[in-house]
N, C-alpha and C positions, 0 to 999 in steps of 0.2 A: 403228253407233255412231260418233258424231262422235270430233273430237279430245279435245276438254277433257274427255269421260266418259270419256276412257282414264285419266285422269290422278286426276280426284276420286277419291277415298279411299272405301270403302265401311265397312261395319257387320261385315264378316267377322270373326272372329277368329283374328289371326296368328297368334298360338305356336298354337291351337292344329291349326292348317292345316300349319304347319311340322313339329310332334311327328308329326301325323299321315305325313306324306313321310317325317318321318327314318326315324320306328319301321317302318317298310317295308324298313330294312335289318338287322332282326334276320334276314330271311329268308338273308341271306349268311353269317351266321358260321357260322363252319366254312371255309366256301369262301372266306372275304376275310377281312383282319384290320380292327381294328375303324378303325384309320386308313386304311383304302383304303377304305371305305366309301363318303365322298363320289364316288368313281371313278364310281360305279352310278348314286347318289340327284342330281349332280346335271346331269347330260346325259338322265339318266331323267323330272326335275322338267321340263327342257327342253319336252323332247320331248312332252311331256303339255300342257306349256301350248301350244304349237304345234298338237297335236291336237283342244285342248278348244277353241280360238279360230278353228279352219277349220273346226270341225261345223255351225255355222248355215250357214255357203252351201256345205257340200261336194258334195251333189248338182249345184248350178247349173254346180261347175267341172267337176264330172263330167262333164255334157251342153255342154256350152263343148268340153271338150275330145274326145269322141267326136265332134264336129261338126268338128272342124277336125282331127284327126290324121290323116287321109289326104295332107294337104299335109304337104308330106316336112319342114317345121320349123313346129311352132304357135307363135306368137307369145307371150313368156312374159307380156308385157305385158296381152294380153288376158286371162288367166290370172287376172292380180296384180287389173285391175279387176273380173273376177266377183267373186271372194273378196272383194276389197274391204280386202288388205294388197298387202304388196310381195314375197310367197311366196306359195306355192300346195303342195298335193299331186296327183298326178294317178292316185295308187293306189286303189284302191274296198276297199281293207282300213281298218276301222276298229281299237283296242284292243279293242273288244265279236268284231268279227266274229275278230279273231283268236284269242283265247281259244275259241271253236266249234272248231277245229283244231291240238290239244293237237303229235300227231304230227310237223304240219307247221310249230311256233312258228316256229322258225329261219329257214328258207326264206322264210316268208311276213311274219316282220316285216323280214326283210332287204327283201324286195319294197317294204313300207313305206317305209321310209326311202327307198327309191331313188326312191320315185314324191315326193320332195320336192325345190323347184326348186333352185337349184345354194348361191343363199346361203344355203339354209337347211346345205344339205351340208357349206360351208365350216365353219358354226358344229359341226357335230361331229366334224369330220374334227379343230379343236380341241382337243375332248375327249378324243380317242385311244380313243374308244370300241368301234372295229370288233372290238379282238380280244376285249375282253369279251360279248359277243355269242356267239362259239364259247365262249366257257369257261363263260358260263351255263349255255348251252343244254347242252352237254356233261355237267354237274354238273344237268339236271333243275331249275334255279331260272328259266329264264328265263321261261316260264309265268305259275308264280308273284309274277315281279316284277310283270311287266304286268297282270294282275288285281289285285295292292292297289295299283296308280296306277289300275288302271279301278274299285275303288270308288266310288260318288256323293260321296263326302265327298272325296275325291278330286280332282274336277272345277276347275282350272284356267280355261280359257277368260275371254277377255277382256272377255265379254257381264256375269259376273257378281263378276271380279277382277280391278280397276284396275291398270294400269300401275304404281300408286303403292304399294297392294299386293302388288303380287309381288315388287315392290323389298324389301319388308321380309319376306318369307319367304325369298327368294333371300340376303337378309343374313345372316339366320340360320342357314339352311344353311351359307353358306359360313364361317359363325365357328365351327358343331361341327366342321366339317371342318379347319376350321386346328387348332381346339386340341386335338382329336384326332390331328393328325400332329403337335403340337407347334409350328406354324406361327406367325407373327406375324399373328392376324384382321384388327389393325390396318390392315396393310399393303393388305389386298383391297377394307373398306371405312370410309366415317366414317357414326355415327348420326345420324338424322334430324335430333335435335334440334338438333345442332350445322350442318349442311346448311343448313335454315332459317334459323339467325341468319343465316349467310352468305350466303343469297341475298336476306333481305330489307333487309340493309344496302347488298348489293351493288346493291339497283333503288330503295334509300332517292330517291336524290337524281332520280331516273328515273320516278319515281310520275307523277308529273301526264302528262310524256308520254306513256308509257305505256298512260294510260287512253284516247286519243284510238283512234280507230277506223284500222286500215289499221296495225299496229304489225310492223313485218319484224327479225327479231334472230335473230342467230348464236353460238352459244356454243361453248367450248372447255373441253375436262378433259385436260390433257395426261397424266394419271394416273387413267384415269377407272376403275379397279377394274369395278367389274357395271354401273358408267353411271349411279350412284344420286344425284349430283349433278347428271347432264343432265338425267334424268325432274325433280328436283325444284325447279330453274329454270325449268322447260318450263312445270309445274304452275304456279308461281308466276306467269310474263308473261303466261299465259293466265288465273290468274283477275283480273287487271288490264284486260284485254284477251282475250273469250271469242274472237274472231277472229284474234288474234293468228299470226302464221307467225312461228314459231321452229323452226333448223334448228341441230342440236345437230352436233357435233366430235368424235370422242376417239380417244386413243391408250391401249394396253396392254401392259404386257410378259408380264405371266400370261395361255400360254394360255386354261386352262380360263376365268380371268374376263372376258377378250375375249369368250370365245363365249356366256357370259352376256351381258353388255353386248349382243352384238351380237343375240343373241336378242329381248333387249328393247327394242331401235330397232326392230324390223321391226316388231314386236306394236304398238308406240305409231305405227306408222305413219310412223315417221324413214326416212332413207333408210342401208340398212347400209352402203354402200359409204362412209361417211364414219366408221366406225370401225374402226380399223387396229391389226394387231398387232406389235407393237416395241417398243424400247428409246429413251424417248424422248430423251433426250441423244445417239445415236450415230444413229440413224434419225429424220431428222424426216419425217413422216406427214403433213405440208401443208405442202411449201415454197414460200413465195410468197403464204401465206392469211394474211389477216387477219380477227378478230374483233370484236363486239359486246364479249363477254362472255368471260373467264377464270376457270375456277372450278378449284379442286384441293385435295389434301392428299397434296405428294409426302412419298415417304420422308426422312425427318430421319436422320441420323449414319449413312449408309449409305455405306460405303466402295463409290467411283467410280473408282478404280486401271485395272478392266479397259474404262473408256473413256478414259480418259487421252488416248492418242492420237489417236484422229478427235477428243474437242472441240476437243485442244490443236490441233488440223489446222483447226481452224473457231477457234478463239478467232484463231489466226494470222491469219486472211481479215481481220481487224479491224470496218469497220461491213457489209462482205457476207456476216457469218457472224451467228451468236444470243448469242456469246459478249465478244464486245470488251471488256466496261469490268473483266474481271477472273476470274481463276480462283481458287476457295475451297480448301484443304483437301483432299486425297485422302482422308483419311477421311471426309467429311462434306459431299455434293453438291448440298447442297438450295437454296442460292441459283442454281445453275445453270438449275434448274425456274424460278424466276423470271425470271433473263434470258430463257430462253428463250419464256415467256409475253408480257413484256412487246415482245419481238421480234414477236411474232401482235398485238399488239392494236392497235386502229384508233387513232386519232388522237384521236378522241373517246372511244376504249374505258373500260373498268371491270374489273379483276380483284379477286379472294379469295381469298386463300393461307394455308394455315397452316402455319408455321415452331415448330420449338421454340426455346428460347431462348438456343441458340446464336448465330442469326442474329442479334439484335441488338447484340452485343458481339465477336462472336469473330475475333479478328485484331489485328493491331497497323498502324496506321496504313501506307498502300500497301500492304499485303496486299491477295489475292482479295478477301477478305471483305469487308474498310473501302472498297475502289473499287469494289465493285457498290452497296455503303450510297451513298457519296458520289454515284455515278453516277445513284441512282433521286431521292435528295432533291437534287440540284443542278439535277434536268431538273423539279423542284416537280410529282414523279408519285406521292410516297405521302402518300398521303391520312389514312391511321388504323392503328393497332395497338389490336387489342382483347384483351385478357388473357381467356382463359378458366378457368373453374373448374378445380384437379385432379379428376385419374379421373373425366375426361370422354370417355377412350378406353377401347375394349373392350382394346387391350393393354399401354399403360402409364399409369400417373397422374402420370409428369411433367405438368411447365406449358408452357401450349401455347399461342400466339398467332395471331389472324386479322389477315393484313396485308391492309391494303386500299388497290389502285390508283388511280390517275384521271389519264388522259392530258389531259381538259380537265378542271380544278376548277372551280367555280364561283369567282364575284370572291369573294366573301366567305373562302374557304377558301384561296384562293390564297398561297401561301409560306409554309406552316403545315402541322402536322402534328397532328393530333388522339390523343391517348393514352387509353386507357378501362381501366380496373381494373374488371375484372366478377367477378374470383374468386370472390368472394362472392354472387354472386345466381346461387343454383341452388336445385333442390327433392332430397334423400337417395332412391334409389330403395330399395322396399323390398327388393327381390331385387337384389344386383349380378350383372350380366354380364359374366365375365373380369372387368377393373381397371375396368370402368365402373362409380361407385356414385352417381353424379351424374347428372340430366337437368335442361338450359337448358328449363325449360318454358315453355308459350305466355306466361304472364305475363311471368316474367322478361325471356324474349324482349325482349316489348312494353319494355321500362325499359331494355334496352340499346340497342334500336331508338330511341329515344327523346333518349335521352343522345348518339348519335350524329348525330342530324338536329337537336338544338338548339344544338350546335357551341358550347357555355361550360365554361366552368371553373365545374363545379358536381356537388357529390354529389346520388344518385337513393337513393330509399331506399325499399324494399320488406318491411313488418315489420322483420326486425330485420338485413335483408341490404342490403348497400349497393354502389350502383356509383360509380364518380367518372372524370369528364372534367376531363382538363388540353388545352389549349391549346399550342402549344408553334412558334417560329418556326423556322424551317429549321436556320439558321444554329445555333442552339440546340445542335446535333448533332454540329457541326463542331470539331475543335482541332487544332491546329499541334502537332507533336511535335518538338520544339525539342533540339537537343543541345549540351549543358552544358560546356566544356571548362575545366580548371583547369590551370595552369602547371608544369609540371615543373621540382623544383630542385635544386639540388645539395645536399652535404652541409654546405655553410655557409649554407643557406638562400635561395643568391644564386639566381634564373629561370634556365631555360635555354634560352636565343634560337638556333633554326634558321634560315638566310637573315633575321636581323635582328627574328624574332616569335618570341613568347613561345613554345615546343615545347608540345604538349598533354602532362600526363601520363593515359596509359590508365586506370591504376588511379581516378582520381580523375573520370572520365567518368561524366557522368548526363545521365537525360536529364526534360526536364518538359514536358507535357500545357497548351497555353494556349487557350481558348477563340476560337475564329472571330471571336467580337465584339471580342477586345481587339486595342489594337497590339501587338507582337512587342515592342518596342525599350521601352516604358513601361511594359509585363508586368516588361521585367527587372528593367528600373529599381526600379521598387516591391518586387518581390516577390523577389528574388536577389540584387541586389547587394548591399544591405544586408549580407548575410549570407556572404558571398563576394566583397571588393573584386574579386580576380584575375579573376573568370572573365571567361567573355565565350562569347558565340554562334556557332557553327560553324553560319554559313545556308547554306551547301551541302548540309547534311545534314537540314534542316528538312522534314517530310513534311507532307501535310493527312490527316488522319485523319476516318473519323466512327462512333460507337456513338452507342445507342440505353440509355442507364441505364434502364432503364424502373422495375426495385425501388428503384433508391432516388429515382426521382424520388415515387413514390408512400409512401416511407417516415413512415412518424408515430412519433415520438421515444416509449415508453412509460419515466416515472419508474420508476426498480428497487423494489423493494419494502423498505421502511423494515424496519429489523433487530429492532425491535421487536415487529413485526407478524410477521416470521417466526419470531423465540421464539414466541409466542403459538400459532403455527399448531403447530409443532412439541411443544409441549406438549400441546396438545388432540389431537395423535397419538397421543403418549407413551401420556394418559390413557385411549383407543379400544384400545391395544393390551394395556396392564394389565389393562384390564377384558373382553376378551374372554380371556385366559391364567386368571384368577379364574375363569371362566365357564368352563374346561376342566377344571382342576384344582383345583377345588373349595379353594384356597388363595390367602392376603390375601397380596396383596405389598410390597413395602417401597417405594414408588421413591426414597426419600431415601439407603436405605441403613444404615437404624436399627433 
């Protein structure tokens, strides 16, 4: 199987591929609770796809490797090109042949696993799965597990379930498993649909290259949950580019979904050694690499307190550390994931970030917050914010924003910042999952995609959903936070002069917000003094500030409702509710009162 057929999408059907794996762990209850369940179903799902995708060449490694294991080390490499991945097995037990040997399940599947080469090992040693092993087998289930993963319907393998595919059973899985333990699913992965707008905005401006022959690109998930953004970038440059060499990046701090992740690099043919498991703020997992491509969706408002230390230890290194232009908030680290992305990416590079809507506002001018703002638009590296629909995540339906990088902009886009209100262009799903009741479908898609690469100030309108593009210049962003000082007097009114100047008094301290574009000095003039002969400006204390309004730069004024019109309405209540009390009580009612 080439590359790109790992990646095409097949005719399968997921849920019910998924139902089929999960309902495999009714066989535990009793012996597991229902949130330990994922423990089994998915290092179990693993392992079956690893099984099902070495069955077409297992023989040839068979005889590869009875050829060469007299030499006191076989080459794992040789191994890797029989099979035709970057793993092998070197056990001649299959799931079939070991079900023939009830007695000896234990024994002989532990044999199994061992006969797998060391990465594959890594990814379960992940899982923690060894001691469940004895406790199956101990409790008589083990047997039985392996026989409904060795059902036909069952069958995994990569010959007849794309990369892209297992990404979306693997999803599923791991969202009963979250909300079964109560877990945030969010947190492990984002849906497809929302994955695609992001990467097809993200290679928007990139199309035409792209399409050329000989295309080499690198990608980065500093947060890559099961990897389901790298598979579906991957997916993406390759159908631009069937040849295409794209070599994916990531980091994780959830065991078990590392070893997902990393399970599904080997299967698509990645190289695992490039997904790492850690804390990306406190362990960076490539230092010194640079990127093509950044793609993520770190945690939002998640208290960073127990890394405090080593960033504060690296924001200190100043531009030899990922942190310089500022630290956010100890409850809430998510611009952090930014610097430290934009720290990896090439020169040329392109990242896609989603932020909630904190990020655009939160801080008061020199804050964390406002000097990474200032620091990414003063270097003219962000390109777009795109609004997405509510409850477009499977675990909460806050409002959710795609920010989009660009270390080179194009001329045309250059010292500008593109804003897109898409809330409105989504399709209702019939069945919600967890908080998700929305999906960006391919159309919609297509009209944000759109609205994004014609770069105007102009609404898109899809039946009766609409998206709208504003335009907006850097500077735009930017305001001086000016403080206000008024004269302190005495009790006959007279100023009270310190060293021969007017004293401030405190109480009478304010401060005003003046826009990047105006002067300071003809701001007052016009807009303060007037109303306050005394004051005067304390410029020592003047900061540069920058948010992102984004509601109410998109606000539409709506006329209140004439009082008229809501007598009216409130009447023809009245009348609805009269007339169904008649309809209970078989008696006329008054509403005059007469």
């Amino acid at each position: 199987m080439n590359e790109i057929d790992r990646h095409t999408q097949t005719n399968i059907n997921i849920q019910e591929k998924s139902n089929l794996i999960w309902n495999n762990a009714e066989i535990l209850r009793g012996l597991y609770k229902p949130h330990e369940y994922g423990e089994i179903v998915l290092p179990m799902t693993v392992i079956k796809r690893f099984h099902d995708t070495l069955l077409p060449t297992l023989e040839q490694v068979h005889e590869t490797y009875e050829e060469y294991k007299t030499f006191e080390v076989v080459d794992p490499f040789l191994l890797d090109a029989t099979g035709g991945y970057s793993f092998y097995n070197t056990s001649k037990f299959t799931f079939t042949s070991l079900l023939s040997d009830p007695e000896h399940i234990e024994e002989n599947f532990r044999a199994y696993l061992n006969g797998f080469s060391d990465n594959v090992q890594d990814v379960l040693e992940h899982f923690s799965f060894d001691n469940h092993i004895t406790r199956l087998a101990n409790n008589d289930k083990l047997f039985y597990v392996i026989q409904e993963f060795n059902q036909p319907a069952a069958y995994m393998g990569a010959d007849k379930i794309s990369s892209t595919d297992m990404g979306y059973v693997f999803e599923d899985l791991v969202r009963r498993f979250s909300e079964s333990y109560n877990e945030e699913a969010g947190e492990h992965f984002t849906s497809r649909d929302i994955i695609y707008l992001m990467t097809d905005i993200l290679l928007a401006e990139d199309k035409n290259m792209l399409m050329d022959n000989g295309v080499v690109k690198t990608v980065y998930d500093q947060t890559m949950g099961t990897s389901q953004m790298l598979s579906a970038i991957t997916e993406r440059l390759q159908e631009f580019d069937r040849d295409a060499e794209v070599t994916t990046f990531g980091q994780e701090i959830n065991p078990s979904t590392y070893a997902i992740a990393k399970a599904d690099t080997m299967i698509r043919g990645g190289n695992p050694g490039n997904m790492k498991l850690g804390n990306t703020l406190t362990e960076d997992g490539f230092p010194g690499y640079t990127f093509d491509y950044c793609i993520s969706n770190p945690p939002f408002g998640v208290d960073w307190k127990s890394s405090h230390k080593k960033v504060k230890a690296e924001h200190d290194e100043g531009e030899n550390g990922r942190f310089a232009p500022g630290l956010p908030r100890k409850s809430d680290g998510q611009l952090l994931f930014t610097l430290n992305a934009l720290k990896k990416l090439k020169d040329d590079g392109r990242m896609a970030i989603i932020h909630n809507g904190s990020a655009l506002f939160s801080g008061a001018a020199g804050s964390g917050e406002s000097e990474i703002r200032r620091y990414v638009i003063e270097n003219d590296w962000l390109d777009a914010i795109i609004q997405l629909p509510g409850d477009s995540f499977y675990n909460t339906g806050i409002t959710t924003y795609v920010w989009i990088y660009s270390k080179d902009k194009p001329l045309h886009r250059a010292g500008k910042v593109q804003l897109i209100d898409a809330s409105e262009m989504y399709d209702k799903r019939r069945k919600s999952i967890g908080s998700k009741r929305v999906d960006i479908t391919e159309e919609c898609r297509e009209i944000i995609v759109q609205a994004y690469g014609e770069f105007l100030d102009k609404e898109y309108v899809l039946d009766d959903r609409r998206v709208e593009s504003k335009i907006m210049n850097n500077e735009d962003f930017g305001f001086y936070k000016v403080t206000v000082e008024s004269p302190e007097k005495d009790e006959e009114g007279n100023i009270i002069l310190k060293k021969g100047k007017p004293k401030a008094d405190t109480n009478l301290r304010d401060t005003e917000d003046i826009p990047l574009t105006e002067d300071i000095d003809e701001y007052f003039e016009r807009e303060i003094k007037p109303f306050n002969s005394e004051a005067w400006i304390d410029k020592k204390k003047t900061k540069v500030g920058y948010e992102i309004p984004f509601t109410r730069l998109f606000y539409k004024y709506q006329a209140p409702e004439k009082s008229e019109d809501i007598a009216k309405r409130i009447s023809e209540i009245e009348a609805r509710i009269v007339k169904s009390f008649e309809a209970l009580s078989g008696e006329e009612v008054d509403v005059d009162g007469e």
